[in-house]
C-alpha positions as CSV (number, residue, x, y, z in Angstrom):
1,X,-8.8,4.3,45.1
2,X,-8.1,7.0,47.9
3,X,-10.5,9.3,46.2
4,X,-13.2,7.0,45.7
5,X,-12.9,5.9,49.6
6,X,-13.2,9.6,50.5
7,X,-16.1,10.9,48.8
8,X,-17.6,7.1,50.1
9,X,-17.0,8.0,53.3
10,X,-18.5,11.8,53.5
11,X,-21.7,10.3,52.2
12,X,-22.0,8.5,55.4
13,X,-24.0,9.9,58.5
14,X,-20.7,11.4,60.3
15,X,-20.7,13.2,63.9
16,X,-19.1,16.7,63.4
17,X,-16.0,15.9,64.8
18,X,-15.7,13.0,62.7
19,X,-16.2,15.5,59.6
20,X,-12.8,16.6,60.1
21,X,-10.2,15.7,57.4
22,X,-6.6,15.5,57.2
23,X,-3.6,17.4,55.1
24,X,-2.9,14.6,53.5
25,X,-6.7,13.7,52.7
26,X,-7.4,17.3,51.4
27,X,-4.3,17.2,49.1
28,X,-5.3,13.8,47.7
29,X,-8.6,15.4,46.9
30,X,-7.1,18.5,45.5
31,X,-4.6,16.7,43.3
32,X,-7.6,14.5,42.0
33,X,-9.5,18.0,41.1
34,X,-6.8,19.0,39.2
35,X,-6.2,16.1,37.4
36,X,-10.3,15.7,36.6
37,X,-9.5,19.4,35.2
38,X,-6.7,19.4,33.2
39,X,-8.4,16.5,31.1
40,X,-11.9,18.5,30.7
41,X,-13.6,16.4,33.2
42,X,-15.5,19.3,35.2
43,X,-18.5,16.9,36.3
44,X,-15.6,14.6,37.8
45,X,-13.8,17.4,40.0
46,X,-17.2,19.1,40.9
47,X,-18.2,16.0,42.4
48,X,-14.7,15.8,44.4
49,X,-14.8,19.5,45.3
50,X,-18.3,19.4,46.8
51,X,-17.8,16.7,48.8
52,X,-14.4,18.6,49.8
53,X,-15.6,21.4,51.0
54,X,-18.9,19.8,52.7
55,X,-16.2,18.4,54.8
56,X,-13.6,20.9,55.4
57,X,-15.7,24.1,54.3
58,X,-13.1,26.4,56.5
59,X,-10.0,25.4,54.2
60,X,-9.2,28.2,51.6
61,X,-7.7,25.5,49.6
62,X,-10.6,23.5,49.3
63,X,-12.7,26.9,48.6
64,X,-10.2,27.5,45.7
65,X,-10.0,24.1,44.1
66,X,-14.0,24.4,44.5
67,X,-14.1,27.4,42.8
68,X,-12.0,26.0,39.7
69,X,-14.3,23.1,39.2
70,X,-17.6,25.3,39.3
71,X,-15.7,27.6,36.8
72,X,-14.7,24.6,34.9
73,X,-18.5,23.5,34.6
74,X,-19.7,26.5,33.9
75,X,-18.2,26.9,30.6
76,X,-19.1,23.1,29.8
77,X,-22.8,24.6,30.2
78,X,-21.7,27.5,28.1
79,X,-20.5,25.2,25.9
80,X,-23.3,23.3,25.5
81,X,-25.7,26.1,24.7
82,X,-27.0,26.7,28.0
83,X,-25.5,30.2,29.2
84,X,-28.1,30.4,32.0
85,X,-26.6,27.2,33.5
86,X,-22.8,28.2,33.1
87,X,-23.9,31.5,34.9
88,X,-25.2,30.2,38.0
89,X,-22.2,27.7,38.3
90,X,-19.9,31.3,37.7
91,X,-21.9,32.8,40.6
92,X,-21.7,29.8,42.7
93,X,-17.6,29.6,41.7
94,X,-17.5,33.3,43.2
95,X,-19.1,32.6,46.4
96,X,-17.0,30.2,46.9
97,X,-13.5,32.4,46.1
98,X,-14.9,35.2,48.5
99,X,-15.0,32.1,51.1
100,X,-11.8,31.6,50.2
101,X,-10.5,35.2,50.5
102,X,-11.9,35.7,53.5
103,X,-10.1,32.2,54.7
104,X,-6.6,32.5,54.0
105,X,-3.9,34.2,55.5
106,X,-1.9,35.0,52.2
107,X,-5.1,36.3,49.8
108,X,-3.7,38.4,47.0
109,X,-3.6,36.0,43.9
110,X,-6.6,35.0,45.6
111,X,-8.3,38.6,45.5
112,X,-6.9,39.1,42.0
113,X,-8.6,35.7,40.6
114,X,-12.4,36.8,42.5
115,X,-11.8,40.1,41.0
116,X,-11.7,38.9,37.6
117,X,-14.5,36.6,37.8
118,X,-16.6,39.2,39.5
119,X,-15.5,41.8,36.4
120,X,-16.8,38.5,34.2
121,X,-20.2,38.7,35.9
122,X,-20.8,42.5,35.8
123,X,-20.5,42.5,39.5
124,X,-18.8,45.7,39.6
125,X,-18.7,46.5,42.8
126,X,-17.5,43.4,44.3
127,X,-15.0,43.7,41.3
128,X,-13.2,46.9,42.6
129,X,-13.1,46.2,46.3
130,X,-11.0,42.9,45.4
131,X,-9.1,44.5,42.8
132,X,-8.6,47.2,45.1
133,X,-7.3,44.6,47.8
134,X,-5.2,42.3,45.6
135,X,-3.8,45.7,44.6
136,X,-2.8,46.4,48.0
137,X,-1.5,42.8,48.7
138,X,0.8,41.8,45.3
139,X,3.1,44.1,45.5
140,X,4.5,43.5,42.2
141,X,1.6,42.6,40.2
142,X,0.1,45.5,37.8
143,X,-3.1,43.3,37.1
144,X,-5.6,45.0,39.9
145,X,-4.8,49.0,39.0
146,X,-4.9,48.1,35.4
147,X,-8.7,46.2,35.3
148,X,-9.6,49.1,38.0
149,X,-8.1,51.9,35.1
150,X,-10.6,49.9,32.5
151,X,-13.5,50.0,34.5
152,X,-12.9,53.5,34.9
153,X,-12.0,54.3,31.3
154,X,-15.4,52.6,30.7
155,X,-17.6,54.7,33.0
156,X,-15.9,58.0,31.7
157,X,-14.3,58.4,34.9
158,X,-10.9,60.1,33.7
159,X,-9.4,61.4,36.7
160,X,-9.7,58.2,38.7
161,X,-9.0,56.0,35.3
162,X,-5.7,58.1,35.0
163,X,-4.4,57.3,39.2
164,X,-4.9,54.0,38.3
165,X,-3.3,53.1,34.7
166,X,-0.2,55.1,36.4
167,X,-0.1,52.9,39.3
168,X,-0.3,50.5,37.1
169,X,2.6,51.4,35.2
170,X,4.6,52.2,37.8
171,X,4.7,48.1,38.7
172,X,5.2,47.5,34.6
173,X,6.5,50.2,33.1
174,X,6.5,49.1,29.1
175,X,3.3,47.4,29.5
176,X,1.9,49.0,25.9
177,X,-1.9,48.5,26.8
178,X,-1.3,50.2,29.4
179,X,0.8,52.6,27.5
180,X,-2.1,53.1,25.1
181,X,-4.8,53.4,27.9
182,X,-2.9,56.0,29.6
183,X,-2.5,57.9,26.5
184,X,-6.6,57.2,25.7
185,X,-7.2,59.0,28.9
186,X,-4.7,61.7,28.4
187,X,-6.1,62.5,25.5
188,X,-9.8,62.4,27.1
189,X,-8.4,65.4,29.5
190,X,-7.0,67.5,26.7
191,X,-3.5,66.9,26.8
192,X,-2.8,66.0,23.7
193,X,0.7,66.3,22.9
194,X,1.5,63.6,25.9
195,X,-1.2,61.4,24.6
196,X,0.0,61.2,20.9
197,X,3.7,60.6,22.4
198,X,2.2,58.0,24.3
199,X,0.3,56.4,21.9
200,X,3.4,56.2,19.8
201,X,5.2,54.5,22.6
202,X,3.0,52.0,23.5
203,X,2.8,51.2,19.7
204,X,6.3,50.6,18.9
205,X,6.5,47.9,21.6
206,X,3.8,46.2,19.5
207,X,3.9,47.1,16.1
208,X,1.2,44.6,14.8
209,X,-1.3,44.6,17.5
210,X,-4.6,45.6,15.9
211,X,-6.0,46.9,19.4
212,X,-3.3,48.8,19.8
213,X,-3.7,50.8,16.0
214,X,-7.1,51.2,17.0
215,X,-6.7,53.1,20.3
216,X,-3.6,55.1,18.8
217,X,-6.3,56.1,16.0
218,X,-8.5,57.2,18.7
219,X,-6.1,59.3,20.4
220,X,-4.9,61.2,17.5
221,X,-8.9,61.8,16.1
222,X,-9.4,63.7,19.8
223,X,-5.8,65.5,19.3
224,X,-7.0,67.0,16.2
225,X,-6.0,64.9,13.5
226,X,-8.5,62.5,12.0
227,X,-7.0,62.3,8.7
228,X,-4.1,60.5,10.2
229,X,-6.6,58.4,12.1
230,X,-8.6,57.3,9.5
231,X,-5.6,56.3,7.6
232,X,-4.9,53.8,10.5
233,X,-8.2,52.3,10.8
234,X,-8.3,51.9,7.0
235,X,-5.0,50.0,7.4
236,X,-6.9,47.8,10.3
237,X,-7.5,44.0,9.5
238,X,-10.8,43.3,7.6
239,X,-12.4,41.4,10.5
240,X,-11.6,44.0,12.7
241,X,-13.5,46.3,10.7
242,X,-16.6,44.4,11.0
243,X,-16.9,45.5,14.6
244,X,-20.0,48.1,15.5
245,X,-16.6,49.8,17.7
246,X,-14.7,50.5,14.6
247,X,-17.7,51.3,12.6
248,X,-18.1,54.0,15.1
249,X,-15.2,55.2,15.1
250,X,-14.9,55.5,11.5
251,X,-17.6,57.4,11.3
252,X,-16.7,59.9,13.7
253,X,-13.2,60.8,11.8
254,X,-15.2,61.0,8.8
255,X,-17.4,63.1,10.2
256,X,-14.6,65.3,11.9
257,X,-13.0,65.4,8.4
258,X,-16.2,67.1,7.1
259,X,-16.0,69.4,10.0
260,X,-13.1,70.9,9.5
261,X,-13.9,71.5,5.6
């Protein structure tokens, strides 16, 4: 097989210039990744991949295909019960995207996909400088501002939460987490009345999303009406109610209720 001659021949004592591989031997390799992939065999690309990019380490394509592999085996790891493992394959998979983003001439999927793994990792500060890039790069895409809004909404940080879940809609207007993030943080900056309309917005456009419910309930418990909140949650699915989040929030309505007694 092609394959098998390739990664037979990069095991071989090579001269650097002799290291050099061709189009068509890089997309060989490639297509054998993916096809290693799609059928669950990560130990099978990862061995193509490294031997890929020991070869051509200055290809963004390899990088990337590389990166999928080492993604791929980390959740085998995970899978397996060894988390520590599948971490260090993630970290190892985000090295080798940054290589990759720093390679290629067209980077904004690119950006987006080391932004997301980054966010995975709790690397948050390599997280918003490629969100921030694949931002500026995909025109179209809503993706970046709307992980950048979360991590905001996370940390408390309303103002700069609220720039970007509106640039955010501005790409995808009747996006209704989005909808219902906006209104979270509207709500969070005492404007009230634009956060329960938006709430209700975001809501209609997905009637039966439990997530949803439970953000609306949110919003209308900081407007000044827990009763109403309280009857959403109670409505929530069962295994939703489980969660130390909703438990929380529960509480707090019922606990705003006694306030205002």
């Amino acid at each position: 097989m092609l394959v098998v001659a390739f990664i037979t021949a990069c095991s071989n004592q090579e001269t650097p210039q002799s290291q050099q591989i061709t189009v068509e031997q890089r997309e060989s390799a490639i297509d054998s990744a993916m096809q290693h992939l799609q059928a669950n065999r990560s130990m099978e690309a990862l061995a193509i991949t490294s031997t890929l990019v020991a070869r051509d380490p200055n290809s963004a394509q390899s990088q990337e295909i590389h990166a999928l592999a080492l993604i791929s085996e980390g959740w085998r790891h995970e899978n397996n019960g060894n988390p520590d493992a599948g971490t260090e394959k993630w970290g190892q998979a985000l090295d080798a995207y940054i290589l990759a983003c720093n390679q290629s001439t067209t980077a904004g999927l690119l950006q987006l996909s080391t932004a997301q793994l980054a966010h995975m990792l709790g690397k948050m500060s390599i997280a918003k400088k490629y969100y921030e890039l694949a931002h500026q790069n995909v025109f179209n895409d809503a993706r970046a501002s709307f992980f950048l809004a979360q991590i905001d909404l996370l940390n408390s940080q309303w103002e700069s939460a609220k720039r970007w879940i509106t640039l955010s809609l501005e790409r995808k207007p009747n996006e209704p987490f989005a909808l219902l993030s906006l209104a979270l943080i509207e709500a969070e900056l005492g404007n009230t009345s634009i956060a329960v309309e938006l709430a209700t917005q975001g809501c209609n456009l997905l009637p039966d999303e439990p997530n949803l419910r439970f953000i609306q309930a949110r919003v209308l418990r900081l407007a000044g009406n827990p009763e109403q909140a309280l009857e959403i949650l109670i409505a929530l699915p069962k295994d939703m109610q489980e969660s130390d989040m909703y438990k929380g929030e529960f509480d707090t309505c019922l606990a705003a209720i006694s306030g205002s007694e």
